[in-house]
MMTF fields as JSON, N, C-alpha, C and O atoms, coordinates in Angstrom:
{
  "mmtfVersion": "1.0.0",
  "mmtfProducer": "UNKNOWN",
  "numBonds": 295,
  "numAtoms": 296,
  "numGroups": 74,
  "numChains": 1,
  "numModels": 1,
  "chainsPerModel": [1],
  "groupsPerChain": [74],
  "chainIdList": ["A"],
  "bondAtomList": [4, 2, 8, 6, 12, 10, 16, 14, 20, 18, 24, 22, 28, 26, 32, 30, 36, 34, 40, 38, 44, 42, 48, 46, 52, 50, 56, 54, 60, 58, 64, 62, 68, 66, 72, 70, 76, 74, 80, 78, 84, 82, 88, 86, 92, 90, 96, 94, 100, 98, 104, 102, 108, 106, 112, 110, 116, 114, 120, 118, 124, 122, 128, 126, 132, 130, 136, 134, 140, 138, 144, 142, 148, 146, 152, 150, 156, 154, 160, 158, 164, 162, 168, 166, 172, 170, 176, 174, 180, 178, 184, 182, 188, 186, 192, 190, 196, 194, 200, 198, 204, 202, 208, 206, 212, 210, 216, 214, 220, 218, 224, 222, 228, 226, 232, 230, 236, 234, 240, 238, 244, 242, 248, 246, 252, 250, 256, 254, 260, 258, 264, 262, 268, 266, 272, 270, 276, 274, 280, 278, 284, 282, 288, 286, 292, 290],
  "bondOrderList": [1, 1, 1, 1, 1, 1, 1, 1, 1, 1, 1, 1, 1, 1, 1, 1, 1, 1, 1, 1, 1, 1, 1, 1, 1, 1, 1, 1, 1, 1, 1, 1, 1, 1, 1, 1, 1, 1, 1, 1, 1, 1, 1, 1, 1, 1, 1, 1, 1, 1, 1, 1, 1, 1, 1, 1, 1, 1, 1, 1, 1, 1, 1, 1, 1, 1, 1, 1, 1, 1, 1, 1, 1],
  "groupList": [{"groupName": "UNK", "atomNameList": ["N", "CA", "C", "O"], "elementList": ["N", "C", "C", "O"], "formalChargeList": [0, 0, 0, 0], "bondAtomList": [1, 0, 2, 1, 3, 2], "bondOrderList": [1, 1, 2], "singleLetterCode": "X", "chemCompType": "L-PEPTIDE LINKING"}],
  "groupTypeList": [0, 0, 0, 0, 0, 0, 0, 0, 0, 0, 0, 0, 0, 0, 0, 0, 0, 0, 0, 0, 0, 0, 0, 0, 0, 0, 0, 0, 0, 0, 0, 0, 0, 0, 0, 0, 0, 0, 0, 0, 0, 0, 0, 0, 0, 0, 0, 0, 0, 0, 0, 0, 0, 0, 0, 0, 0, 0, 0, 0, 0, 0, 0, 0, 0, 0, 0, 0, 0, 0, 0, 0, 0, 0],
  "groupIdList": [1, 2, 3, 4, 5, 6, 7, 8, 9, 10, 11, 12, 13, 14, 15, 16, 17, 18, 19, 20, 21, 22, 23, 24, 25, 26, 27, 28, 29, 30, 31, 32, 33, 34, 35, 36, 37, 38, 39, 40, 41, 42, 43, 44, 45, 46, 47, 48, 49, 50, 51, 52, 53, 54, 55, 56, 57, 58, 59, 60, 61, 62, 63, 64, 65, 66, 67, 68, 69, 70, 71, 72, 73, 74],
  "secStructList": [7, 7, 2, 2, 2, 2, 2, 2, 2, 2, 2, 2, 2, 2, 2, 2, 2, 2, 2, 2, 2, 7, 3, 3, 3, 3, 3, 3, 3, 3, 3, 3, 3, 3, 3, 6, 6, 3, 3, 3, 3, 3, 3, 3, 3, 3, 3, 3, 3, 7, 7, 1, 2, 2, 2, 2, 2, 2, 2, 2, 2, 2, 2, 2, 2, 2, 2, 2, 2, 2, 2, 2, 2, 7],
  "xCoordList": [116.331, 116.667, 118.089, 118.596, 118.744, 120.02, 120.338, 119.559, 121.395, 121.821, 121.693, 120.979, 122.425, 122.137, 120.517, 120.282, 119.493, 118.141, 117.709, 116.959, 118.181, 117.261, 118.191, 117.848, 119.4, 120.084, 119.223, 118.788, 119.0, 117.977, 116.661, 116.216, 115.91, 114.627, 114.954, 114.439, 115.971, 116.094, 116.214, 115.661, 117.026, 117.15, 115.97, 115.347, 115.363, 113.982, 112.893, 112.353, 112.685, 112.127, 112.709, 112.014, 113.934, 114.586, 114.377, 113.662, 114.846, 114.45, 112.94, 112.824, 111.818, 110.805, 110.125, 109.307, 110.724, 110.689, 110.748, 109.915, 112.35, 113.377, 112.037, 111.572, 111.913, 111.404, 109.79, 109.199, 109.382, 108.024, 108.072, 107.025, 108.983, 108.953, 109.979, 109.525, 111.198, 111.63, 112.426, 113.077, 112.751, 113.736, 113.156, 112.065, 113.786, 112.91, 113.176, 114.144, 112.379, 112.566, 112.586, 111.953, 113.794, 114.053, 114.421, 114.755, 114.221, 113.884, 115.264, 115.685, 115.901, 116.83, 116.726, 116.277, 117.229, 116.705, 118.511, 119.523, 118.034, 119.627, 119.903, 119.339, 120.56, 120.316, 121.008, 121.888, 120.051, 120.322, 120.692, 121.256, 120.347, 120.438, 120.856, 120.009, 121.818, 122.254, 122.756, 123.976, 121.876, 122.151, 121.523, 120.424, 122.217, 121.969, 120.173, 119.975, 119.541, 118.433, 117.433, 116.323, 118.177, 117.276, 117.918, 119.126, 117.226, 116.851, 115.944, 114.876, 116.721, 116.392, 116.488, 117.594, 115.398, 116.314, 115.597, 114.423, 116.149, 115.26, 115.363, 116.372, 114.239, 113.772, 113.824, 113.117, 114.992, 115.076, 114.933, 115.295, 114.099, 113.571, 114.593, 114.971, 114.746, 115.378, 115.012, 114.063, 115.522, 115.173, 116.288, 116.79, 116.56, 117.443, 116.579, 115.824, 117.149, 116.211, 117.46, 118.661, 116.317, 117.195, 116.51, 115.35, 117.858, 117.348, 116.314, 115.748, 115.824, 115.232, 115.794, 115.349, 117.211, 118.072, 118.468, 118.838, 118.588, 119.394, 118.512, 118.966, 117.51, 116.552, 115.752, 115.09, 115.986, 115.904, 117.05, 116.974, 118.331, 119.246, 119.442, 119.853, 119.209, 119.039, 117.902, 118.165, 117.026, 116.086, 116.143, 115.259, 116.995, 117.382, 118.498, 118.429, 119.182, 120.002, 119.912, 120.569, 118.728, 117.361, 117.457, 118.28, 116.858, 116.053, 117.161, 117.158, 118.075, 119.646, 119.966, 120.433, 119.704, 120.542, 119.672, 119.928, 118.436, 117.198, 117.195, 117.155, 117.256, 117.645, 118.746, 118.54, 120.25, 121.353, 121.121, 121.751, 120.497, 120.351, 119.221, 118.971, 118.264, 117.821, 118.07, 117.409, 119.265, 120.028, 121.286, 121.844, 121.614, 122.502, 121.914, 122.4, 120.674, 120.046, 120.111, 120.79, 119.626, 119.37, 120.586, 120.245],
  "yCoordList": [84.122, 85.457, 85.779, 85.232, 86.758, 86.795, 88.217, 89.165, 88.276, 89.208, 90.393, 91.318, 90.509, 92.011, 92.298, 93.444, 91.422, 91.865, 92.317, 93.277, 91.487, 92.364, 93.261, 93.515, 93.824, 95.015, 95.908, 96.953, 95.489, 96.768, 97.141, 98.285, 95.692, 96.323, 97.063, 98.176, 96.522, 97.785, 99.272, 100.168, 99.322, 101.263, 101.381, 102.131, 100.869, 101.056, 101.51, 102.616, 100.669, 101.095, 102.359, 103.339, 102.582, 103.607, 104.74, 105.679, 104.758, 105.67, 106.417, 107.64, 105.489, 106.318, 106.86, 107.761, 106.046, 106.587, 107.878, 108.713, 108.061, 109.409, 110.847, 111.905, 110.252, 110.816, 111.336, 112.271, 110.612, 110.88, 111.501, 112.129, 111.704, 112.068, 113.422, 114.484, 113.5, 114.505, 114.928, 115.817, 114.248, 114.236, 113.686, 113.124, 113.783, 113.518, 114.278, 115.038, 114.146, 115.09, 114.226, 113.179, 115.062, 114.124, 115.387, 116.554, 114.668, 115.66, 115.359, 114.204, 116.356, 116.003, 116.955, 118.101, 116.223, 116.533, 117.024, 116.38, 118.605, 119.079, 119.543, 120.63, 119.209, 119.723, 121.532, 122.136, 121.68, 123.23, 123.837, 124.923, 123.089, 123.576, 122.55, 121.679, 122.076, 120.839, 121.257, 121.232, 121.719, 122.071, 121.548, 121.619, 121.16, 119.727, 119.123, 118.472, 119.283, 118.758, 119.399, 119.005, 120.415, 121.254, 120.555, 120.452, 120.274, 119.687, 120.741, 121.23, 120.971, 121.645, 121.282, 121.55, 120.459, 120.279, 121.035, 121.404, 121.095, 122.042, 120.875, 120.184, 120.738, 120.006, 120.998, 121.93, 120.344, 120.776, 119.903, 118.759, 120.398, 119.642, 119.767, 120.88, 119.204, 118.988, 118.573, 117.79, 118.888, 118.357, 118.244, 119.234, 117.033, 116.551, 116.252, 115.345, 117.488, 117.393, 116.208, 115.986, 115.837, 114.546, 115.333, 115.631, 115.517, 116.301, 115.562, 114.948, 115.398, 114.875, 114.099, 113.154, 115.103, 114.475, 113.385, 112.574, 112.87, 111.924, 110.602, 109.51, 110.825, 109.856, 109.285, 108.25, 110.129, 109.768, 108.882, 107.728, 109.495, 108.522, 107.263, 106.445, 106.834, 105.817, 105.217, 104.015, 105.336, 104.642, 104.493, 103.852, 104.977, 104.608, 103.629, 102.458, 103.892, 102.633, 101.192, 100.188, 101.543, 100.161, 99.748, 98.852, 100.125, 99.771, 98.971, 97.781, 99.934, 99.265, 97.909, 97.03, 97.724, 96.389, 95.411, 94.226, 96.001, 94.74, 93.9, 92.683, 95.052, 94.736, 93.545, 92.471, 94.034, 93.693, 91.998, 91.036, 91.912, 90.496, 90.17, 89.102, 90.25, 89.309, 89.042, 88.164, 89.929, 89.222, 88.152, 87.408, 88.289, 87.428, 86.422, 85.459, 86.216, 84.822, 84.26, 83.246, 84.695, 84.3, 83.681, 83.104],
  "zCoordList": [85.184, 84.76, 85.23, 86.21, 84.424, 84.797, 85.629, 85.532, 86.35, 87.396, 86.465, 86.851, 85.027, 84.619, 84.174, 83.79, 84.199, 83.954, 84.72, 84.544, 86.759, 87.549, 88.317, 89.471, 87.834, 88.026, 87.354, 87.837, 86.281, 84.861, 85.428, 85.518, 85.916, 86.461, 87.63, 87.734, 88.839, 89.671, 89.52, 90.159, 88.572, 87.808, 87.534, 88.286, 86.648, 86.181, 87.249, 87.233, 88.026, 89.475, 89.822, 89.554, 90.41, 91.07, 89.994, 90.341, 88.898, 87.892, 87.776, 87.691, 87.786, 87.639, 89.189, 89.373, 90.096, 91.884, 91.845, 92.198, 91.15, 91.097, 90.203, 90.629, 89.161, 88.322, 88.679, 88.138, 89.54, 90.279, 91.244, 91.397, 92.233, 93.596, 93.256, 93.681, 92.601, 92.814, 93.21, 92.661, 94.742, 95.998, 97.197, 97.11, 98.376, 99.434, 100.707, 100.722, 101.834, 102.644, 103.829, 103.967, 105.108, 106.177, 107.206, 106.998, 108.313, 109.801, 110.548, 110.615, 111.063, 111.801, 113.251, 113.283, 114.373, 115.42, 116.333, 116.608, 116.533, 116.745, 118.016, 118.141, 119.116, 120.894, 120.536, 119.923, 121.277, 121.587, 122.888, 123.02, 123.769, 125.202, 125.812, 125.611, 126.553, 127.382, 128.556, 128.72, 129.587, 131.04, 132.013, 132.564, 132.068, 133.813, 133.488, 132.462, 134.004, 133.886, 132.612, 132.254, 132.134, 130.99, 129.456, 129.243, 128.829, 127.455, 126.698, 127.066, 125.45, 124.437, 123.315, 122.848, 122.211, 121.16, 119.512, 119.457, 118.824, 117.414, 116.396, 116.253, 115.726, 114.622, 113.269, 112.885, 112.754, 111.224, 110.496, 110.769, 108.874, 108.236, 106.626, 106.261, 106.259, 105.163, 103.944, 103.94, 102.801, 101.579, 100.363, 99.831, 100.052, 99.617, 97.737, 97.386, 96.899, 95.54, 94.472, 94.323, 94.055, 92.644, 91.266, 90.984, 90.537, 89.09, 88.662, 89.567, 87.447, 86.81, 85.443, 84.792, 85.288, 84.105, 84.686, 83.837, 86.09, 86.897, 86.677, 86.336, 86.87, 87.199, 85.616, 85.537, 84.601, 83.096, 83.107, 82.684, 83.677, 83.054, 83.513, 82.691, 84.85, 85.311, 84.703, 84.723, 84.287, 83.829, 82.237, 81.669, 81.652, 80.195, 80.71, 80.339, 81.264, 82.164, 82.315, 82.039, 82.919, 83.365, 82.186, 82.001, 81.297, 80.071, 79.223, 78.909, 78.953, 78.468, 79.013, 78.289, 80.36, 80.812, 80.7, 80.484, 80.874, 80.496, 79.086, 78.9, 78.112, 76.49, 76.373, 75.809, 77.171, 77.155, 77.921, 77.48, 78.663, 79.638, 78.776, 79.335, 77.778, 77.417, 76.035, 75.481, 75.168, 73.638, 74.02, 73.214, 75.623, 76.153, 76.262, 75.668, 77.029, 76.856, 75.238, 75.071, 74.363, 73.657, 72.553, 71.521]
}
């Protein structure tokens, strides 16, 4: 198989990931208080959203390079 087919299935994957999930969410851990032996820290949570037009297009992407790597074989 050639490098642009499993570039295509990768989008493809990542594309319908995108398209299923949405975005994703991640915790970040921030010091608040730093005095001599006292430790304070606050947990913020985050969410990082992926359109949905984004994740269509990568996956028409996919699909494109898959097409494209196998009329090249041929």
């Amino acid at each position: 198989m050639k490098t642009i087919s499993w570039v295509g299935i990768l989008l493809i994957a990542l594309g319908g990931l995108a398209l299923a999930y949405q975005g994703f969410d991640y915790t970040r851990q921030e010091k608040v208080l730093d005095v001599g032996p006292i430790h304070a820290t606050a947990e913020e949570q985050k969410h990082v959203a992926i359109p949905p037009v984004l994740g269509g297009l990568v996956l028409v992407g996919g699909i494109v390079l898959v097409i494209v790597g196998a009329r090249k074989k041929s």
